[in-house]
C-alpha positions in Angstrom: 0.0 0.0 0.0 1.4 3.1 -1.1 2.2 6.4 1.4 -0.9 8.0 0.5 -3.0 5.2 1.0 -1.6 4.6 4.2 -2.4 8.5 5.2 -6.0 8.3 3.6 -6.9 5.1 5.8 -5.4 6.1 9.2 -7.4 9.7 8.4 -10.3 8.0 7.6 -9.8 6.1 10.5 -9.1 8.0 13.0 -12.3 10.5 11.9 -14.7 7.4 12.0 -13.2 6.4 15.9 -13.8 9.9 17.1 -17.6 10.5 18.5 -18.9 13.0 16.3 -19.9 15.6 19.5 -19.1 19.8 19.2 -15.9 18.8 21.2 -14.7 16.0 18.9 -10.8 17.0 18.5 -8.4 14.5 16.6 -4.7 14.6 16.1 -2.9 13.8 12.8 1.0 12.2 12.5 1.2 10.8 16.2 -0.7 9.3 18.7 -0.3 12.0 21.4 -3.7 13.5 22.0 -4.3 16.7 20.6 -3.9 20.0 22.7 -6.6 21.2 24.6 -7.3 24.1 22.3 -7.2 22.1 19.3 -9.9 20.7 16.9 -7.5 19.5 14.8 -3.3 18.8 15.9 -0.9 18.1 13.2 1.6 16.6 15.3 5.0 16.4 13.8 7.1 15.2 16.5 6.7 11.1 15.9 7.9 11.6 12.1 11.0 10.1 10.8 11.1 13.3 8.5 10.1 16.8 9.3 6.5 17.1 7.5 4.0 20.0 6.8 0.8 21.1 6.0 0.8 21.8 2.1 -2.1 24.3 1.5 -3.7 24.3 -2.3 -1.6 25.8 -4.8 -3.3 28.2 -7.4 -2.2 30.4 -9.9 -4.7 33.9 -10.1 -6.5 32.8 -12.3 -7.4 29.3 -10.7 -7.8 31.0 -7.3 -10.9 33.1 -8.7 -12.5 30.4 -10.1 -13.1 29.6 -6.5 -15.2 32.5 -5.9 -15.7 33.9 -9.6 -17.9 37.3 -8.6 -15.1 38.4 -5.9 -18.2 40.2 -4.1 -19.0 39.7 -0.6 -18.9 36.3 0.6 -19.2 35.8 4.0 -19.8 31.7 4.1 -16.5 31.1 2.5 -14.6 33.6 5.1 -11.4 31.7 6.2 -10.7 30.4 2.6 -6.7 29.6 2.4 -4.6 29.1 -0.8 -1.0 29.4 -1.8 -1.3 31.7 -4.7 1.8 30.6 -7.0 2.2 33.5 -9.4 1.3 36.8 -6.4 5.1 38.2 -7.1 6.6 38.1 -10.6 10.5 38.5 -10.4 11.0 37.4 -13.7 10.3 37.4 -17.1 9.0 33.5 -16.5 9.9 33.4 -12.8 7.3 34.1 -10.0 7.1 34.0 -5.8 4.3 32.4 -4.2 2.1 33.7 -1.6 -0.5 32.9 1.4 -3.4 34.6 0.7 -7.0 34.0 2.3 -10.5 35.3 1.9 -12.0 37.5 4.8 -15.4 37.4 3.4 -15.1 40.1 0.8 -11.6 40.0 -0.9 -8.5 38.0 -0.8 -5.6 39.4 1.6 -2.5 38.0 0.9 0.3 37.5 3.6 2.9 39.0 1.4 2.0 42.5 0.8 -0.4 43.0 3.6 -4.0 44.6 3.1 -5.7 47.2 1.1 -5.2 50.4 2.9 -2.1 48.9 4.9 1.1 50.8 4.9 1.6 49.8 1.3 -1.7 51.3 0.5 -1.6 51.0 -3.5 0.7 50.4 -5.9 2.3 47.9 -8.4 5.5 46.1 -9.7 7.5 48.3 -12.0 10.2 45.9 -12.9 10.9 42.1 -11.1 10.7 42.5 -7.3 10.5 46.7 -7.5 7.3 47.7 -6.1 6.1 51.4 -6.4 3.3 53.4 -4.7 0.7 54.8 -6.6 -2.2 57.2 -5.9 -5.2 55.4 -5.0 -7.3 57.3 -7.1 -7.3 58.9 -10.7 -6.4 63.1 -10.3 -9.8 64.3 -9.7 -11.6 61.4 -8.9 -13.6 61.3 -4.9 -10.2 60.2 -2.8 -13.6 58.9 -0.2 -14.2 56.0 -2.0 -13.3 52.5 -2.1 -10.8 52.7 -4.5 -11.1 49.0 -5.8 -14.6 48.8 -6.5 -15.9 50.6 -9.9 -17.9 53.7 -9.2 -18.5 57.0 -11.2 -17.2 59.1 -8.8 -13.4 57.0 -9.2 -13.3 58.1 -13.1 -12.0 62.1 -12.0 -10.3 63.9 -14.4 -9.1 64.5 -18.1 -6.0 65.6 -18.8 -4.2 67.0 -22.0 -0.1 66.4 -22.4 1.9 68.5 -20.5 -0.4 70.1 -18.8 -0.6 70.8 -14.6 -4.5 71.8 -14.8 -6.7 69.8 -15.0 -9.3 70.1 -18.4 -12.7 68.5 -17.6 -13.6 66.4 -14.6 -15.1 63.1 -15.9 -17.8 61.9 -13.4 -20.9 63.0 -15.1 -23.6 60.3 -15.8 -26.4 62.4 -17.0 -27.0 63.0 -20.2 -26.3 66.7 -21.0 -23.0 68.6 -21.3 -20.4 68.1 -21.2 -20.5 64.2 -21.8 -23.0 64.4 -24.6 -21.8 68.0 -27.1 -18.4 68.6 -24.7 -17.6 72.4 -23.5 -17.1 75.8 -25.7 -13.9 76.4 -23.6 -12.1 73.1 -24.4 -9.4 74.4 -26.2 -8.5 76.5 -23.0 -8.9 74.2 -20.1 -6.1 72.8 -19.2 -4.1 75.3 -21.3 -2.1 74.5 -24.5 -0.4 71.4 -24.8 3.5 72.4 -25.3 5.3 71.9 -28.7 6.2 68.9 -30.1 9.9 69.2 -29.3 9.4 69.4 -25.9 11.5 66.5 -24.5 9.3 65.6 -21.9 5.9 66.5 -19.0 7.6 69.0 -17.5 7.6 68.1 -13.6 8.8 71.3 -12.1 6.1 73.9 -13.5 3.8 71.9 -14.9 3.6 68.5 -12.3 -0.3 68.1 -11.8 -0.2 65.7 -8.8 0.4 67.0 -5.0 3.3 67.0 -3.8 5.4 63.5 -3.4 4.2 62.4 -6.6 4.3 63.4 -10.5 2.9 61.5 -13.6 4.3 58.0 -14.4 7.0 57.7 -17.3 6.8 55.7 -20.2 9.0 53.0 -18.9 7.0 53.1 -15.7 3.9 51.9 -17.4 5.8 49.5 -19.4 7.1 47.6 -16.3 3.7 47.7 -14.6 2.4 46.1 -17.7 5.2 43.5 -17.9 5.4 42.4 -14.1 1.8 42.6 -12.6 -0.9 40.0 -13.7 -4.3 41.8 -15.4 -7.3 41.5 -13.8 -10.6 43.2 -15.6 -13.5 43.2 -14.3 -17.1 44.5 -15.4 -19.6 42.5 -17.2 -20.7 45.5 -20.0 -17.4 46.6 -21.7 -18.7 48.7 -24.5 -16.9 48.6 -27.9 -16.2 51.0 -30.8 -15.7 55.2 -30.4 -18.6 56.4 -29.2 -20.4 58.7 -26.4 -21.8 56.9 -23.8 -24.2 59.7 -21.9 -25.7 57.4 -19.5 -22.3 56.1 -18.4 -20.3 52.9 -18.0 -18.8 53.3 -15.0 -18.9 49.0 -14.0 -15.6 48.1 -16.1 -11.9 48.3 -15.1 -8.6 46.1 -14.9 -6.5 45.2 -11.9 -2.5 45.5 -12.2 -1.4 43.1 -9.5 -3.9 43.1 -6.7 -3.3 46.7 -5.3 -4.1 48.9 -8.2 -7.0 49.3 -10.1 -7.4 51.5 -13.0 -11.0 52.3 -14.0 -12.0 52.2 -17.9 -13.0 55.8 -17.8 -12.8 56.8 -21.7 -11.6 59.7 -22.7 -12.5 63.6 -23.8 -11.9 63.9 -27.9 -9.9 66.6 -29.1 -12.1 68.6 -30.8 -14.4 70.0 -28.4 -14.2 67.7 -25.4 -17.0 64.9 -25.7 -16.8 62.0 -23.9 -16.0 58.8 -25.7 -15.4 55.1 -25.2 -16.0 55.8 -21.1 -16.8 51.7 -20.3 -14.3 50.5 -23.3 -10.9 52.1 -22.9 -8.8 53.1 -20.1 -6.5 55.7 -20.9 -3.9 56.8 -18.4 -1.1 59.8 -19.1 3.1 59.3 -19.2 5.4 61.9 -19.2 7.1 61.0 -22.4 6.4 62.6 -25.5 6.3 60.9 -29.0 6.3 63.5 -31.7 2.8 65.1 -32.0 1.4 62.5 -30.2 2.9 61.3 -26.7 2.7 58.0 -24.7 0.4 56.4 -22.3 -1.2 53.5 -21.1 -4.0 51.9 -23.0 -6.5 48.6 -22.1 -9.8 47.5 -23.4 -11.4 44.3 -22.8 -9.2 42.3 -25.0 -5.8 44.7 -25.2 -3.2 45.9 -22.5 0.2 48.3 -23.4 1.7 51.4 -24.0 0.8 53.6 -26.8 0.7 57.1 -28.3 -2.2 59.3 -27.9 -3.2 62.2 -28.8 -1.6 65.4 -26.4 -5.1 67.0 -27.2 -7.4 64.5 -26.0 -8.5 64.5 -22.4 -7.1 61.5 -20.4 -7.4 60.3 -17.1 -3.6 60.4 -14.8 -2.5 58.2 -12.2 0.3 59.4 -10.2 3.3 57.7 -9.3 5.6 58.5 -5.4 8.7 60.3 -6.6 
């Protein structure tokens, strides 16, 4: 009889000898009784061999097919997994993690809990974490910042500039979602010229103090070293206004930063488009006329160019 049929019997065993009573306690790898405060003693001191307890191992992905609505939950508080991919710190190469569920999300014993002293933030390159802003430049700093709500969408920001152009939380229809603002071109001011090297962070820095916009490279290692996440079950498709608002979808970077898909204002006279469908997200770096930022729909994730006209959300990154 093989090892684990041998464990399986004397568990089954030793489960069907104890009277099944609210004080029933049972001890598992000797035959000293369990501890008083025990239900159930994993006693390694009669092994030959040091031995463990080897919780379920799960990559992300596996772990919320467990609980695939990651809303409250209260039956299943206690839940505990290994989570094998929590800490990437390699291109191929990841650090597992305890994690278990308190009844409404997943706290993992590595980076401690949302709104701990890491607060928010995200891998920028293999083992470098980074804080981040909990919440998009204009957006209501009271709320949850991990669960989608209009009020989390804030701003819209041109290139280059430290004022903010329109906020973005409207979900009525009437301006300026549906026919924009007459004052676009001035909010925010004028973008600078196209040979401006990059977001100037001295003059021009739109984010309080301790923190300025992200760089290119910034977003590229977030998108490189943090699993995606999205969540929202109505991501809306093609360039369009959407006056009564999508404000459900979003995608998680790692566990500790969430990004909402809050659209964008078009260049032209500041309508809002593809809020629901596209999360746009500012960089400092310039690209020509155009300048780079970070991009995700339902299907895509990386770092493009934009316009330096359009009105994009910004997420701000701790110097």
């Amino acid at each position: 009889m093989t090892n684990k049929k041998i464990f399986f019997a004397l568990l089954t065993a030793a489960v069907m000898c104890v009277p099944f009573t609210m004080n029933a306690q049972i001890t598992i790898g000797s035959g000293n009784p369990p501890s008083e405060w025990s239900l159930l003693d994993l006693d390694n001191r009669e092994q030959e061999q040091p031995k463990a307890l080897h919780l379920p191992r799960m990559t992300t992905a596996e772990r919320d097919l467990l609980l695939p609505n990651n809303v409250l939950n209260l039956v299943a508080k206690g839940l505990m997994i290994f989570r094998t991919d929590a800490i990437r710190i390699g291109s191929n190469e990841y650090l597992g993690c305890l994690e278990f569920w308190n009844g409404a999300q997943w706290i993992s014993l590595c980076e401690g809990y949302r709104g701990s002293r890491r607060g928010c933030g995200a891998y920028i390159a293999p083992g470098v974490w980074r804080e981040f802003m909990c919440h998009n430049l204009g957006a209501d700093t009271s709320l949850d910042p991990f669960t989608p709500h209009p009020g989390l969408h804030g701003a819209s920001f041109k290139w280059g500039t430290g004022i903010y152009a329109l906020c973005g939380v409207q979900n009525l229809v009437q301006s300026p979602d549906l026919i924009g603002t007459p004052d676009w071109a001035g909010r925010g001011g004028t973008p600078p010229q196209a040979s401006t090297a990059h977001w100037c962070m001295e003059t021009r820095n739109p984010c309080p103090p301790g923190f300025r916009v992200p760089t290119r490279e910034e977003w590229q290692g977030v998108v490189d070293n943090n699993p995606a996440r999205r969540v929202g079950i109505n991501w809306h498709t093609g360039n369009l206004p959407y006056p009564t608002g999508n404000f459900s979808s979003g995608i998680f970077l790692g566990d500790y930063l969430f990004l909402p898909a809050a659209g964008s204002r078009t260049s032209d006279i500041g309508r809002m488009s593809t809020r629901g469908s596209v999360g746009w997200y500012r960089s400092t770096c310039p690209s020509g006329v155009t300048s780079y930022g970070l991009r995700f729909t339902e299907t895509w994730l990386g770092v493009t160019t934009p316009g330096r006209t359009y009105g994009h959300s910004v997420r701000c990154i701790a110097e």
